[in-house]
C-alpha positions as CSV (number, residue, x, y, z in Angstrom):
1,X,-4.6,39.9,17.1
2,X,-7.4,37.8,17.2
3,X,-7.2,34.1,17.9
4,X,-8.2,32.8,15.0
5,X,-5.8,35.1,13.4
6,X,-3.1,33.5,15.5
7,X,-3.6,29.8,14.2
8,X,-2.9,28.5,11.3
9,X,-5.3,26.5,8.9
10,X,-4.2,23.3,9.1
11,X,-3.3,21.6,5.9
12,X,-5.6,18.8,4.7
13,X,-4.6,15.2,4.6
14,X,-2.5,14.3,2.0
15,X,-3.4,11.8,-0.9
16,X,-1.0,9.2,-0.1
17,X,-2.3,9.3,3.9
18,X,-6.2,9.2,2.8
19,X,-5.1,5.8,1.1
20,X,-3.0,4.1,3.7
21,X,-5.7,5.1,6.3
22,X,-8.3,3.2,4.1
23,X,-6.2,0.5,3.8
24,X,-5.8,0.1,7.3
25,X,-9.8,0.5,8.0
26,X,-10.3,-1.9,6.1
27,X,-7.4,-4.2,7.1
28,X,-8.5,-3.4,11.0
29,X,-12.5,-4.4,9.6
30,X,-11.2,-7.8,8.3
31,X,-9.5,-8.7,11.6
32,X,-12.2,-7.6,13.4
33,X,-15.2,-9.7,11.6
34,X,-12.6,-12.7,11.6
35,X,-12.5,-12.3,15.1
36,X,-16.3,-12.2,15.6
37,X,-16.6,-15.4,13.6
38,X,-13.7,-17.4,15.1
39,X,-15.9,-17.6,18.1
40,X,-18.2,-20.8,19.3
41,X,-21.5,-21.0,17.5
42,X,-20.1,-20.2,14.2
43,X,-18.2,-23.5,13.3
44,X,-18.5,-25.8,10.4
45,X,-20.5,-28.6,12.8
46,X,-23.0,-25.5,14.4
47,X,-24.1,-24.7,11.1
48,X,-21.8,-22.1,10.6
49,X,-22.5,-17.9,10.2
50,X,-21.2,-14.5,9.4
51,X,-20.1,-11.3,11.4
52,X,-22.3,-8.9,12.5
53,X,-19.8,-6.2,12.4
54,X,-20.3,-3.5,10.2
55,X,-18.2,-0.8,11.9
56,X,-15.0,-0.1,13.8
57,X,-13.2,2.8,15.5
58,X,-10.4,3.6,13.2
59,X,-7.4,2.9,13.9
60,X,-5.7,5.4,16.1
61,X,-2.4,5.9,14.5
62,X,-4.5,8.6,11.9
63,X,-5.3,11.8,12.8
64,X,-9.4,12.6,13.1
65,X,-9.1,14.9,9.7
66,X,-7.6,12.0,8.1
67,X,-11.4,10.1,8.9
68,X,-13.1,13.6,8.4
69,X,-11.7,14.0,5.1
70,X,-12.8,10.3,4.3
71,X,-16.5,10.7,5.3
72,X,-16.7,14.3,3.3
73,X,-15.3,12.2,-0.2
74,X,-17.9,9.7,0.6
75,X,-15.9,6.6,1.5
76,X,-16.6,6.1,5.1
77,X,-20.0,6.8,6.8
78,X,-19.3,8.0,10.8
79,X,-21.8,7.0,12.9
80,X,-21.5,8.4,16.2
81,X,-19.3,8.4,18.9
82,X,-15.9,7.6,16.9
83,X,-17.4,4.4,14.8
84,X,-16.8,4.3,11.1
85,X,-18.4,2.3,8.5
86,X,-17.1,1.6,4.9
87,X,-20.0,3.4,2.5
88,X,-20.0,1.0,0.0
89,X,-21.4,-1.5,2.4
């Protein structure tokens, strides 16, 4: 018996995960670009500005299919070295 023959395929993400992991992307995205622009230099008085951020690593608490699964439907873009981006953006 082979090795391959020995594993078994492993079952792809479920709907219902694919849609929490987005969620939380994007929730993890928001908090992230707040943070960046709660910093000095980007107050009211110093004439204000926006993130730079345009991608995270994902939060950890999905599995990597789950972000696999999300770049192969075209939601998320990865871009090397575990950093996401939304797709839309």
């Amino acid at each position: 018996m082979s090795e391959s023959e020995a594993e078994p395929t492993p079952e792809p993400p479920s709907r219902e995960e694919l849609k929490k992991a987005m969620k939380a992307f994007r929730k993890r995205l928001k908090v992230t670009r707040l943070d960046d622009e709660s910093r000095l230099g980007y107050g009211p008085m110093s004439g204000g500005g926006k993130s730079s951020v345009i991608a995270i690593t994902p939060p950890n608490q999905y599995s990597r299919a789950v972000w696999d699964e999300l770049v192969k439907q075209g939601r998320l873009r990865y871009l090397g070295q575990g950093i996401f981006e939304l797709a839309d953006e």
